[in-house]
TIRO-2110 file (N, C-alpha, C; in Angstrom, 1 decimal):
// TIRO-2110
161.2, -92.3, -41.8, N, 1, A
160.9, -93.7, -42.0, CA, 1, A
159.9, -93.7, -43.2, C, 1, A
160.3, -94.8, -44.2, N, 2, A
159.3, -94.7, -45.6, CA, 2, A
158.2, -95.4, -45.0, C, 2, A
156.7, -95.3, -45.0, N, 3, A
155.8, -96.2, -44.7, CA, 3, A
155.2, -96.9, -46.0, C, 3, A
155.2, -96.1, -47.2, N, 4, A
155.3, -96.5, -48.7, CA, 4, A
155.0, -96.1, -49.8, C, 4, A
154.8, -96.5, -50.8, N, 5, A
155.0, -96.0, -52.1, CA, 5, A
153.8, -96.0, -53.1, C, 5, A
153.4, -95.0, -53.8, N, 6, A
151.9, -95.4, -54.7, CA, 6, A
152.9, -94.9, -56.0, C, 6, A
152.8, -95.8, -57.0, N, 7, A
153.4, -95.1, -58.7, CA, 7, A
152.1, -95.2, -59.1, C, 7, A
152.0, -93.7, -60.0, N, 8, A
151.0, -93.8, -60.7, CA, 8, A
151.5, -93.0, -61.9, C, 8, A
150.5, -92.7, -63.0, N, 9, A
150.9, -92.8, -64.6, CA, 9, A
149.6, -91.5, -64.9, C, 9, A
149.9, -90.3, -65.1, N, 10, A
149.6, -89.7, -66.0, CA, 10, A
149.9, -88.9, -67.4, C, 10, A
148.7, -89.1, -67.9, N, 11, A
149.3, -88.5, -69.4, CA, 11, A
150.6, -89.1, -69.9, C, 11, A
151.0, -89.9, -69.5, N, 12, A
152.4, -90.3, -69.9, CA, 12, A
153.2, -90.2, -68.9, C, 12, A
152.8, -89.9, -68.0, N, 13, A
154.5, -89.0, -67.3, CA, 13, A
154.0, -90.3, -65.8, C, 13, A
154.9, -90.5, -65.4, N, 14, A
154.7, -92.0, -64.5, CA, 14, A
155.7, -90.7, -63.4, C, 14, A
154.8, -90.7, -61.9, N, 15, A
155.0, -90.1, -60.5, CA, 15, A
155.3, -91.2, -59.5, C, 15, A
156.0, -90.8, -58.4, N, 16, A
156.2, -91.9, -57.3, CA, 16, A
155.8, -90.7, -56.2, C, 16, A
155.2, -91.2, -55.3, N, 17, A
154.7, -90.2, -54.1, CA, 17, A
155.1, -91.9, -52.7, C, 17, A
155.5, -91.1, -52.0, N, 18, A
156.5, -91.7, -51.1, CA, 18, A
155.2, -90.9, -49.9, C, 18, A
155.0, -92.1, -49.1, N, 19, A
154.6, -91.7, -47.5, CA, 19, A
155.9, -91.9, -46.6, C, 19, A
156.0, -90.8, -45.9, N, 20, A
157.2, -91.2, -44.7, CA, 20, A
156.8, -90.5, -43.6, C, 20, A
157.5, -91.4, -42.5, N, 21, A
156.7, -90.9, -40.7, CA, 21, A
158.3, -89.8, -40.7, C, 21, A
157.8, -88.5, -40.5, N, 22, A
159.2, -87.6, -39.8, CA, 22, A
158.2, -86.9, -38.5, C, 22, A
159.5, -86.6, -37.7, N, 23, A
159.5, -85.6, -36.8, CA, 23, A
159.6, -84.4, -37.1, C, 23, A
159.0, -83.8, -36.7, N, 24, A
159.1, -82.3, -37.3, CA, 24, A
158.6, -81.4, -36.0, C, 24, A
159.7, -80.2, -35.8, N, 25, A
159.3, -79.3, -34.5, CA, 25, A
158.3, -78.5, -34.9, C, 25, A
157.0, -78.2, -34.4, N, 26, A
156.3, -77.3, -35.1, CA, 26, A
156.5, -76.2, -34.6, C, 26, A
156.6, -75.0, -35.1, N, 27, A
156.4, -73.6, -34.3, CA, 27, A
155.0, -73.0, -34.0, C, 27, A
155.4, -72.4, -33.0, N, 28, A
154.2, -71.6, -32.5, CA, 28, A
153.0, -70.6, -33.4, C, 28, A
152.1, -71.4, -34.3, N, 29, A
151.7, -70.9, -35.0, CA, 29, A
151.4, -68.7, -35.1, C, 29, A
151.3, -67.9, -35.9, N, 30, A
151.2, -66.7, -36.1, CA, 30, A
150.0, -66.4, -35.7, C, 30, A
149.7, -64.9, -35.4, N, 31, A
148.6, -64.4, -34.3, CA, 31, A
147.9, -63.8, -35.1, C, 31, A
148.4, -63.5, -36.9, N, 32, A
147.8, -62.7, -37.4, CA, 32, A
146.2, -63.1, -37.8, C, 32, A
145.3, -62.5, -38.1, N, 33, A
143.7, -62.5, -38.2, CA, 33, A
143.4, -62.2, -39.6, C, 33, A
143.3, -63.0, -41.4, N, 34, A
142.6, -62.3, -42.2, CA, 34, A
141.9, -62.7, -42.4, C, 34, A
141.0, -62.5, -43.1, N, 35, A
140.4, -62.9, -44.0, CA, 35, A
140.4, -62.8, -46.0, C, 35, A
139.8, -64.1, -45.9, N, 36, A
140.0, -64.4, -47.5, CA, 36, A
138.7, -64.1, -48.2, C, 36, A
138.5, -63.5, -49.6, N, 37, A
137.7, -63.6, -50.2, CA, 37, A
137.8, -64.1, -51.4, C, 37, A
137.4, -65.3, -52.1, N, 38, A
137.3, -65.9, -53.0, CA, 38, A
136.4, -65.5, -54.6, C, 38, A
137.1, -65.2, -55.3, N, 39, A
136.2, -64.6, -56.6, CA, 39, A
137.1, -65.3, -58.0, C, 39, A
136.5, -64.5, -59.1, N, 40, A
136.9, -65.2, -60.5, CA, 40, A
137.9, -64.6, -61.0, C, 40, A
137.4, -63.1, -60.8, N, 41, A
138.9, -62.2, -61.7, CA, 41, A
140.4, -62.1, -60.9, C, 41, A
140.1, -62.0, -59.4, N, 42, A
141.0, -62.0, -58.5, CA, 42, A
140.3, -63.9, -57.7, C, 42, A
141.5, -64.7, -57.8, N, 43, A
140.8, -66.0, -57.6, CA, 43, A
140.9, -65.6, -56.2, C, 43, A
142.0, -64.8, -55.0, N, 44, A
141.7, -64.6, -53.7, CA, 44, A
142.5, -63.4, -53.6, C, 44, A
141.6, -62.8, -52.4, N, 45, A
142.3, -61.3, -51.9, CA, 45, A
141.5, -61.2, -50.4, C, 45, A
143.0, -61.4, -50.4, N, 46, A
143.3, -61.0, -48.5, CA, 46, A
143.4, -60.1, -47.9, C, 46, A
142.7, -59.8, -46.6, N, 47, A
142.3, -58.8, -46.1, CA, 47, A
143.1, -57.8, -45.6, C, 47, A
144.5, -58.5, -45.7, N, 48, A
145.7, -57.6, -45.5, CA, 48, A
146.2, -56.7, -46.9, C, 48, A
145.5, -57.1, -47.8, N, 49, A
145.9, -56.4, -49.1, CA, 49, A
146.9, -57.7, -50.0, C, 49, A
147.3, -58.6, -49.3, N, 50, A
147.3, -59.6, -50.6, CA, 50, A
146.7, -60.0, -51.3, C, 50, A
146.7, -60.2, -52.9, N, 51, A
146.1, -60.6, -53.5, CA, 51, A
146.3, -61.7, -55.0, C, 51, A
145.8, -62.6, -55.2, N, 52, A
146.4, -63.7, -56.1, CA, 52, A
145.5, -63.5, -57.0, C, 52, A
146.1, -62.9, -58.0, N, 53, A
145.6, -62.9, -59.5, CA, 53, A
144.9, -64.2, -59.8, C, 53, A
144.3, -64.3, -60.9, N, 54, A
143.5, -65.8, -61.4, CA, 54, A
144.5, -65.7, -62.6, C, 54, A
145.0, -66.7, -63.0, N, 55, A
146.2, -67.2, -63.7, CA, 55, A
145.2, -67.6, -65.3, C, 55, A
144.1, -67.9, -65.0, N, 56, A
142.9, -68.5, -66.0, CA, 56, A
144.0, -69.1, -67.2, C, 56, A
144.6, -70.5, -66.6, N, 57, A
145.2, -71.1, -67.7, CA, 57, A
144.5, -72.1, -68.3, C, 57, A
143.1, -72.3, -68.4, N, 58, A
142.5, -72.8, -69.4, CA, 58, A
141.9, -71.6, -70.6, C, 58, A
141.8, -70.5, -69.9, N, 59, A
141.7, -69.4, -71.0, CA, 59, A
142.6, -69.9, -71.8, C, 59, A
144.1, -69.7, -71.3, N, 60, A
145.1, -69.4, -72.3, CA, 60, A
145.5, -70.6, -72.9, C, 60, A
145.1, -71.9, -72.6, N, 61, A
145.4, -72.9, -73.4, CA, 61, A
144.0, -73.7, -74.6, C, 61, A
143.2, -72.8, -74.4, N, 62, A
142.0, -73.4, -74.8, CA, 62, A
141.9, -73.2, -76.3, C, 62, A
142.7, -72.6, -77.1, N, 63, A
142.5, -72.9, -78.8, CA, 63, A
143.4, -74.0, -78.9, C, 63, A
144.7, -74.0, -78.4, N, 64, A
145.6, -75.6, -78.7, CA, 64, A
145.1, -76.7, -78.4, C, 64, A
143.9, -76.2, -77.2, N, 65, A
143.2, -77.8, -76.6, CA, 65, A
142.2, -78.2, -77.2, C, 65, A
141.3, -77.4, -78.2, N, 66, A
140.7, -77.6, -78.9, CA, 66, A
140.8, -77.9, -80.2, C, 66, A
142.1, -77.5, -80.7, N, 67, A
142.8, -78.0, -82.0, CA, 67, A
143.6, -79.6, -81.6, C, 67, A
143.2, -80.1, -81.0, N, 68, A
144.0, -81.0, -80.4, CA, 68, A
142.9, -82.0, -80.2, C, 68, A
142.1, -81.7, -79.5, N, 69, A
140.6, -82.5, -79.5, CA, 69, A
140.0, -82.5, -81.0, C, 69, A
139.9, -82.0, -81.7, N, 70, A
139.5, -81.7, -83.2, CA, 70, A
140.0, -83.2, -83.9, C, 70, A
141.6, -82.5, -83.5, N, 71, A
142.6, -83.6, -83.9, CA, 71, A
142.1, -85.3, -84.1, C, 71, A
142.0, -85.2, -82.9, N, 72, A
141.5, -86.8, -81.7, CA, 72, A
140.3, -86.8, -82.3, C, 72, A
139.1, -86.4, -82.6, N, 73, A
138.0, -86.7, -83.3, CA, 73, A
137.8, -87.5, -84.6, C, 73, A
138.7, -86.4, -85.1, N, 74, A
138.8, -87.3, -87.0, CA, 74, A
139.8, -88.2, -86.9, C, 74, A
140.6, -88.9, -85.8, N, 75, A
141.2, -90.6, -86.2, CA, 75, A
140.0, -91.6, -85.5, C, 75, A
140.7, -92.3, -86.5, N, 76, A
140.1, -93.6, -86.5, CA, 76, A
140.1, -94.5, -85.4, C, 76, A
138.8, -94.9, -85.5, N, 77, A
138.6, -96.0, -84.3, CA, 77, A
137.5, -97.1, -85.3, C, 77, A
138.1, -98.4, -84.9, N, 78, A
137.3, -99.3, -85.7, CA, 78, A
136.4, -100.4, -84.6, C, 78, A
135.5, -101.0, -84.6, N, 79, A
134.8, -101.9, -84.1, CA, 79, A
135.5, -103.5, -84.8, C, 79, A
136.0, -104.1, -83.7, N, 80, A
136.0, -105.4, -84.3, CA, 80, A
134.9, -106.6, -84.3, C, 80, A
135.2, -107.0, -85.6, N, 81, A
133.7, -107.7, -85.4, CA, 81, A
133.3, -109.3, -84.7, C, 81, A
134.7, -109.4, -84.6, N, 82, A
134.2, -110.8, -83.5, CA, 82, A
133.8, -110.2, -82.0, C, 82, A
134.8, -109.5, -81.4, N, 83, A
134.3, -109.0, -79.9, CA, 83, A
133.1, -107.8, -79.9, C, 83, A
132.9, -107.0, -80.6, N, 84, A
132.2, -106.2, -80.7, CA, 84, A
132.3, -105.0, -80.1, C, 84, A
133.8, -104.8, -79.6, N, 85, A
134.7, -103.9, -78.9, CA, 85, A
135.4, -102.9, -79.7, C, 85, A
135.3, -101.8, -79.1, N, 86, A
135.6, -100.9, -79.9, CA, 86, A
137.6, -100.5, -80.0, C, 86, A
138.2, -100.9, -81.1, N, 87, A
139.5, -100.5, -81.1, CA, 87, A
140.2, -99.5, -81.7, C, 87, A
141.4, -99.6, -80.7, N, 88, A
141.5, -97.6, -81.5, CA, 88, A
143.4, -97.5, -81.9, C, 88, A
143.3, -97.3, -83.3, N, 89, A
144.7, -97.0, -83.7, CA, 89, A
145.3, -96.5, -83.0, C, 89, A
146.8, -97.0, -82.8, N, 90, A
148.0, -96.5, -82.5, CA, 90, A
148.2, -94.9, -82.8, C, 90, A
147.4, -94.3, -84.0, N, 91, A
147.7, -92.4, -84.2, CA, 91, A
146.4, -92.0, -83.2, C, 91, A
145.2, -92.9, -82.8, N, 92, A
144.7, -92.0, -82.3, CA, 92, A
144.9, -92.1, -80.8, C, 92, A
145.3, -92.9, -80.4, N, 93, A
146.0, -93.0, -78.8, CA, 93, A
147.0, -92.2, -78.6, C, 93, A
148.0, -91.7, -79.7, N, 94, A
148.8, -90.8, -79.7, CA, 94, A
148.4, -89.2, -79.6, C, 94, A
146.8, -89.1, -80.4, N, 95, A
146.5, -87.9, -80.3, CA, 95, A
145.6, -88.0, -79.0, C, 95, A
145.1, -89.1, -78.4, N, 96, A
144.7, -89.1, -77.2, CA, 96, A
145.8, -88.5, -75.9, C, 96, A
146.8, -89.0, -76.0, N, 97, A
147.9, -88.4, -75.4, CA, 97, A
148.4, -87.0, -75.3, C, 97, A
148.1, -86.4, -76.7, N, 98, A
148.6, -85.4, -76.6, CA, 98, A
147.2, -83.9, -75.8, C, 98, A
146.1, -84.5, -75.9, N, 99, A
144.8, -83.9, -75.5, CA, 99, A
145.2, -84.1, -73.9, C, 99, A
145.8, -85.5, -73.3, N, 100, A
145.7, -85.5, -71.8, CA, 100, A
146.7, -84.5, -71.4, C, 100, A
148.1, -84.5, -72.0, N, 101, A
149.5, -83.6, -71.8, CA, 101, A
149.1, -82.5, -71.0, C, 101, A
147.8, -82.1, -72.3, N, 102, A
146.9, -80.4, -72.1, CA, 102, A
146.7, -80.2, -71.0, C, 102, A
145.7, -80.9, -71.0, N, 103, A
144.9, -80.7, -69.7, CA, 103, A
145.7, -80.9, -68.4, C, 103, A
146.5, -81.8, -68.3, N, 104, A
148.0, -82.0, -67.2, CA, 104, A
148.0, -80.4, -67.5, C, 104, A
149.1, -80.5, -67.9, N, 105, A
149.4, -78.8, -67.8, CA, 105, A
148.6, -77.9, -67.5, C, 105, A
147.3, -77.7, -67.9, N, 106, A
146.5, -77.1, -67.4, CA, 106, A
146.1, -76.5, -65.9, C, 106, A
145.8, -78.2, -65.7, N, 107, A
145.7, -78.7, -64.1, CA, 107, A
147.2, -78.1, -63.5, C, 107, A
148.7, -78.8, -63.7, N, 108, A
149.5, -78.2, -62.6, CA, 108, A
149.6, -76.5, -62.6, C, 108, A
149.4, -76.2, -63.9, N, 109, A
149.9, -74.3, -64.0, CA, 109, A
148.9, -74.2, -62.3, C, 109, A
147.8, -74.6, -62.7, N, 110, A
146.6, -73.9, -61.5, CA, 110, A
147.0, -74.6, -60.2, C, 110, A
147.6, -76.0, -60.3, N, 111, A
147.7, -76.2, -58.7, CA, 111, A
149.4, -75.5, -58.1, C, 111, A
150.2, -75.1, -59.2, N, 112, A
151.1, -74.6, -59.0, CA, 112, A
151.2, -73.4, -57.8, C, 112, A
150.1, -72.4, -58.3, N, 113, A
149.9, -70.6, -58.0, CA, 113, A
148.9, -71.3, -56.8, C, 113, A
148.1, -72.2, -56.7, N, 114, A
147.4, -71.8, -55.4, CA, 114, A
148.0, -72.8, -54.4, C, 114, A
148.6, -74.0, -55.1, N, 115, A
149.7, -74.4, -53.6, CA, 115, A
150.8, -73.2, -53.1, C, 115, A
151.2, -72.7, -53.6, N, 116, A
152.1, -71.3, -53.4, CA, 116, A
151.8, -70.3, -52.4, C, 116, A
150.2, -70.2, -52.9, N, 117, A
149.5, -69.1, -52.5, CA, 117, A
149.1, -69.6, -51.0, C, 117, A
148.7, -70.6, -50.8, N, 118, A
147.7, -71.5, -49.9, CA, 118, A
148.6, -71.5, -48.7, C, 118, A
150.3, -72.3, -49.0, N, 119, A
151.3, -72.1, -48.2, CA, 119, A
151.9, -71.0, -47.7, C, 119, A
152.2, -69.8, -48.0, N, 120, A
152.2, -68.9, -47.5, CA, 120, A
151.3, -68.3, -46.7, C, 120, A
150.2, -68.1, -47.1, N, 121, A
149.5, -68.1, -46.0, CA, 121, A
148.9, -68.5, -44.9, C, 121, A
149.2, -69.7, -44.9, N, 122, A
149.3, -70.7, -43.6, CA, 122, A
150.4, -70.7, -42.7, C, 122, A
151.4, -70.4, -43.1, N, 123, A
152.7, -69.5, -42.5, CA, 123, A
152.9, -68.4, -41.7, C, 123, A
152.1, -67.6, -42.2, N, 124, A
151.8, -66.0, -42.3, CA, 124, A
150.3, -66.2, -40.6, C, 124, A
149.9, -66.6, -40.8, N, 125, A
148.4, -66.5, -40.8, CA, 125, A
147.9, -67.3, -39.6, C, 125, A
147.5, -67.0, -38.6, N, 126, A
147.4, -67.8, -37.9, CA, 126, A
145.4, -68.2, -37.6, C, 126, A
145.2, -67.4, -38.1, N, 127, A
143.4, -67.4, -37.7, CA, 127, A
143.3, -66.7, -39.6, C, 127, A
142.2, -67.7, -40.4, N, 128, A
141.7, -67.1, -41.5, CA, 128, A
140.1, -67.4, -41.2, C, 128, A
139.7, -66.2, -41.9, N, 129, A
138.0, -66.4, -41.8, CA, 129, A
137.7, -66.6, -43.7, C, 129, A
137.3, -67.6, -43.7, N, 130, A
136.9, -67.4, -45.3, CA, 130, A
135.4, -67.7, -45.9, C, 130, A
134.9, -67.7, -47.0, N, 131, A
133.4, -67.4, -47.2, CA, 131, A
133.0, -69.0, -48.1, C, 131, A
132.1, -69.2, -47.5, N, 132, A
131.2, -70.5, -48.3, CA, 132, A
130.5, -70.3, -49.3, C, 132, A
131.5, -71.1, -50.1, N, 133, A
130.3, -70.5, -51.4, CA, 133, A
129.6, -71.6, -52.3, C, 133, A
128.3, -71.3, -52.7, N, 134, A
127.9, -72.8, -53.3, CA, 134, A
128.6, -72.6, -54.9, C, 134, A
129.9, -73.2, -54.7, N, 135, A
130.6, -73.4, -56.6, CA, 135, A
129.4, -74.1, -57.5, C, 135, A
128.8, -75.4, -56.6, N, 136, A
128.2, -75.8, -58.0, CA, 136, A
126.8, -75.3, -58.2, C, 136, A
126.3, -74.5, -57.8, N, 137, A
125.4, -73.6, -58.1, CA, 137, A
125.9, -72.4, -58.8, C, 137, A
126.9, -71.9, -59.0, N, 138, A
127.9, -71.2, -59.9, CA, 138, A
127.7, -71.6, -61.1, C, 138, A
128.7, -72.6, -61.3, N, 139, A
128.8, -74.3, -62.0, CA, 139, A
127.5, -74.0, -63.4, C, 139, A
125.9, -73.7, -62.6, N, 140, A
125.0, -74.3, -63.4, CA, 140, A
125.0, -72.9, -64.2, C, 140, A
125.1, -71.6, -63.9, N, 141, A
125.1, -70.4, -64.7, CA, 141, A
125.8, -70.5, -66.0, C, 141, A
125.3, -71.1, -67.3, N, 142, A
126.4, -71.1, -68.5, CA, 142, A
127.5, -70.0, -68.7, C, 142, A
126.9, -68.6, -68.4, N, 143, A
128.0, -67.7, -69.1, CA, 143, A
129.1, -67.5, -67.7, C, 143, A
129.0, -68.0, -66.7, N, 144, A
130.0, -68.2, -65.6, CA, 144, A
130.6, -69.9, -65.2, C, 144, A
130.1, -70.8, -66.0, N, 145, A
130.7, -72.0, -65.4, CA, 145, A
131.8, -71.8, -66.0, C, 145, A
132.3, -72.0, -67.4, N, 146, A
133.7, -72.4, -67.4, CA, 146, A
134.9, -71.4, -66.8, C, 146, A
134.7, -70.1, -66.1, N, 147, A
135.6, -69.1, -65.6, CA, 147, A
135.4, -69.8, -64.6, C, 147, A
134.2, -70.3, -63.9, N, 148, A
134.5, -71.1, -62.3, CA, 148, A
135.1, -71.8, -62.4, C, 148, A
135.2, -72.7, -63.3, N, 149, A
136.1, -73.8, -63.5, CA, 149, A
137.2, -73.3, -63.6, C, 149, A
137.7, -72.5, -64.6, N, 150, A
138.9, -72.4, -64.5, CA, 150, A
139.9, -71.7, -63.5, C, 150, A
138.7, -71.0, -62.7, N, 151, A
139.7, -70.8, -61.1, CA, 151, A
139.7, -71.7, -60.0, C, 151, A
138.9, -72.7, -60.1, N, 152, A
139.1, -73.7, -59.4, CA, 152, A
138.9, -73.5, -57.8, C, 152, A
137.9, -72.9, -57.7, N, 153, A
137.7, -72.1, -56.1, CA, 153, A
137.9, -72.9, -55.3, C, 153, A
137.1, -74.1, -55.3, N, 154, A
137.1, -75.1, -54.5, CA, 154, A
138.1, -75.9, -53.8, C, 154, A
139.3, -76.3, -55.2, N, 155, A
140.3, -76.5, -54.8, CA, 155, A
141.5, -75.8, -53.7, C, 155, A
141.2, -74.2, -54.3, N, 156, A
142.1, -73.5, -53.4, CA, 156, A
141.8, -73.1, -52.0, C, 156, A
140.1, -73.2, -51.4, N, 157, A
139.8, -73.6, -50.1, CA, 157, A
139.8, -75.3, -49.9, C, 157, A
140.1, -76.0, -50.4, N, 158, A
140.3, -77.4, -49.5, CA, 158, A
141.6, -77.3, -49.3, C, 158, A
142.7, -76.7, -50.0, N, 159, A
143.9, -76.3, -49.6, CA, 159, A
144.3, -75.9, -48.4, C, 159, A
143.5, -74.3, -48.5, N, 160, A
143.6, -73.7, -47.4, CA, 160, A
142.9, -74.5, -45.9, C, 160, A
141.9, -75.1, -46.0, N, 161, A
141.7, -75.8, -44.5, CA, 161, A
142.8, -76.7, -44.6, C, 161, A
143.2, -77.8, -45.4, N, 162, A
144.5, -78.6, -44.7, CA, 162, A
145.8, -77.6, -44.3, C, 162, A
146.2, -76.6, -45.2, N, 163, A
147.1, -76.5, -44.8, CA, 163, A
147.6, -75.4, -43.5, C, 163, A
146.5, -74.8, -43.4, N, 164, A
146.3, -74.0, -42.2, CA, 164, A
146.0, -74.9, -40.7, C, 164, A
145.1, -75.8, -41.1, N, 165, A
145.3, -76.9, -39.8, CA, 165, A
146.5, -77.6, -39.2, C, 165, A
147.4, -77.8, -40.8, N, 166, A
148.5, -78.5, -40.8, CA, 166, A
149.2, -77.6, -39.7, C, 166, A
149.3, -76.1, -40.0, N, 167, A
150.1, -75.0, -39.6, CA, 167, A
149.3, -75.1, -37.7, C, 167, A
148.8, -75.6, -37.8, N, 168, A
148.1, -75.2, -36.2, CA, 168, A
147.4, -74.2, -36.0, C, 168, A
146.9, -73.7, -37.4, N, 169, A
146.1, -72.7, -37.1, CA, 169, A
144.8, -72.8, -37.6, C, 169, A
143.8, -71.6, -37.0, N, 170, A
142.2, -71.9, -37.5, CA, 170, A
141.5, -71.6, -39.0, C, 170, A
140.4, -72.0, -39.0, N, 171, A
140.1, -71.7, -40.1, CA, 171, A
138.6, -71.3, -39.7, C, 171, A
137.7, -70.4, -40.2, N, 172, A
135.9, -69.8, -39.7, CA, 172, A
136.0, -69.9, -40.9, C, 172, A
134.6, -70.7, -41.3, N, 173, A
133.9, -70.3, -42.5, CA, 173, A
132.4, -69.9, -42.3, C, 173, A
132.5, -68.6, -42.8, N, 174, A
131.4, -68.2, -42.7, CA, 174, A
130.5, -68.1, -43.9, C, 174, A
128.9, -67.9, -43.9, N, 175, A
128.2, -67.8, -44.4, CA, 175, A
128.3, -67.1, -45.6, C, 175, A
128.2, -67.4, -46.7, N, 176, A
127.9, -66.2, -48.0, CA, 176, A
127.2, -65.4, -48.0, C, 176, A
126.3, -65.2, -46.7, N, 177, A
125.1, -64.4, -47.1, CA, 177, A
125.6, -63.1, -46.0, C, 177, A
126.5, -63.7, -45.4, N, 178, A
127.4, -62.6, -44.0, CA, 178, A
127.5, -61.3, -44.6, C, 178, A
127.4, -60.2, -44.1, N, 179, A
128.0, -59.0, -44.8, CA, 179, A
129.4, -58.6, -44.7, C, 179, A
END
């Protein structure tokens, strides 16, 4: 049953996300016990010996996103002088467009590998213990913020609690300071 519909518009590309009520049998969630550990070079490694590489796709897109922001810098934007509002050429909305594309892409490459990752394991997994970490105290470290960022730690544990709950199974978070 559809309950309903939100359209929304990024970077250009216009999404429809549909709510709908289903039935669904759940199974008997898995008995297995790991634990996750969260880091930069390996974004997660599971206590069973899995392990999810860090994809670091802002690494690998960050000279085209910066030649692209460059871009977007030197067009023009003029002030009109009755409203005192700032207006911006038709080429630089175009190069504004192409700076959001980036960063889109950016964004799904990374929610791609850890919805993947997240799901499986919530499958698999019936009890995870995983570690609290303060990111935005990370965050303030200059020569480590933008690698935090670009693994997105945070994201891939808010994942992991819905979709392991979703699964009927638990989640312990324990302390960073735990040994």
């Amino acid at each position: 049953k559809i309950l309903g519909a939100t359209v929304s518009c990024e970077a250009g590309h216009w999404y429809v996300s549909l709510q709908v009520e289903i039935s669904k049998h759940r199974p008997a969630p898995p008995t297995a016990v790991v634990g996750v550990d969260v880091g930069i070079k390996q974004a997660a490694v599971v206590s069973d010996g899995r392990v999810l590489e860090n994809q670091k796709p802002l690494a690998r897109h960050l000279k085209r996103l910066g030649t692209r922001q460059r871009r977007l810098s030197k067009k023009q934007r003029t002030k009109d002088p009755e409203t005192k509002r700032t207006v911006f050429i038709k080429n630089y909305e175009k190069q504004r467009l192409k700076v959001a594309r980036k960063h889109q892409q950016v964004a799904t490459i990374r929610r791609d590998v850890q919805h993947k990752f997240t799901t499986e394991l919530a499958r698999t997994c019936g009890v995870v213990g995983m570690e609290d970490l303060h990111i935005m105290g990370m965050m303030q470290n200059r020569k480590l913020a933008r690698a935090v960022a670009d693994a997105a730690m945070g994201h891939l544990l808010q994942f992991l609690k819905t979709k392991v709950a979703r699964a009927g199974g638990k989640i312990f978070i324990t302390s960073r300071w735990f040994p």
